[in-house]
Each structure stands twice: as C-alpha cells, then as structure tokens.
N, C-alpha and C positions, 0 to 999 in steps of 0.2 A: 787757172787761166784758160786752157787749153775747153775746159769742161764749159764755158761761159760760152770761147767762141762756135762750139759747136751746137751747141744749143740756139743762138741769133741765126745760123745758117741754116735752120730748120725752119726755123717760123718763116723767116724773109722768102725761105723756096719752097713754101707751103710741101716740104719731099715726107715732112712728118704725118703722121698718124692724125694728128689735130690740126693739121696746116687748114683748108680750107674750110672745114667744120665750125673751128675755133672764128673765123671771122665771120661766117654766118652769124651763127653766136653773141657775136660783138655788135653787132648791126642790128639783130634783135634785142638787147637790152638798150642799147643807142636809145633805137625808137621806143622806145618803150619808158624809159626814163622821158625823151621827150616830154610822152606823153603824160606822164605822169605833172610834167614840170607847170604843162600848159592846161592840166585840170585844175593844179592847184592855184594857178595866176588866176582863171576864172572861179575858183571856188573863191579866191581871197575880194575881185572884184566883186561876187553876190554879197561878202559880208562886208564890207566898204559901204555896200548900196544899203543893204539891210539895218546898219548899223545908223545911217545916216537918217534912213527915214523913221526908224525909231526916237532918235533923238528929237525929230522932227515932232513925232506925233505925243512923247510926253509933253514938251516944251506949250503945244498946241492946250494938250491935255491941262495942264498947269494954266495956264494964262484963263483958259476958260473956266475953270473953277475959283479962280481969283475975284474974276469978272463976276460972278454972282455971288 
C-alpha cells in the first residue's frame, strides 16, 4: 500500500524523473491518435462517397445495356 501511494505522489508533483517528460508524451500521442481518428473519419467519408457513385455508375451501366 505504502509502495502505490508513493508512486501517485510522483506523478501528481511531476518530483519524478518522468514527471514532466511523461506528459509531454501523453499530449503527443493525444494528438496524434486525434489525428489519426480524423484521417480515418475522412478516409471512411471518400469510401461512403466512392462507394456510392460506383453504385451509381454500375446501376447506370446496367439500365443502359438493358435499353439496347
């Protein structure tokens, strides 16, 4: 018990060796996940889009071969 609470009194008064390091750190993988999160929202938006007009253009595709 004794070994838990002294270990919480290092991080919280950044007095350890990793204290301020360690949240730099944190902040860069933050942003960085961010960033990952919001490539992927717009990478899944192009295949939404891309996905749509393909359907679009077989559908197209079809109807016009019908037709002749």
């Amino acid at each position: 018990m004794q070994v838990e609470d002294s270990e919480a009194e290092t991080e919280v008064s950044g007095a350890g060796p990793s204290g301020p390091s360690t949240l730099r750190e944190e902040d860069k993988q933050i942003e960085l996940l961010m960033g990952l999160k919001e490539s992927f929202d717009w990478t899944n938006e192009l295949l939404v889009e891309l996905k749509e007009s393909i359907a679009g253009f077989v559908n197209t595709d079809v109807d016009s071969t019908l037709k002749e």
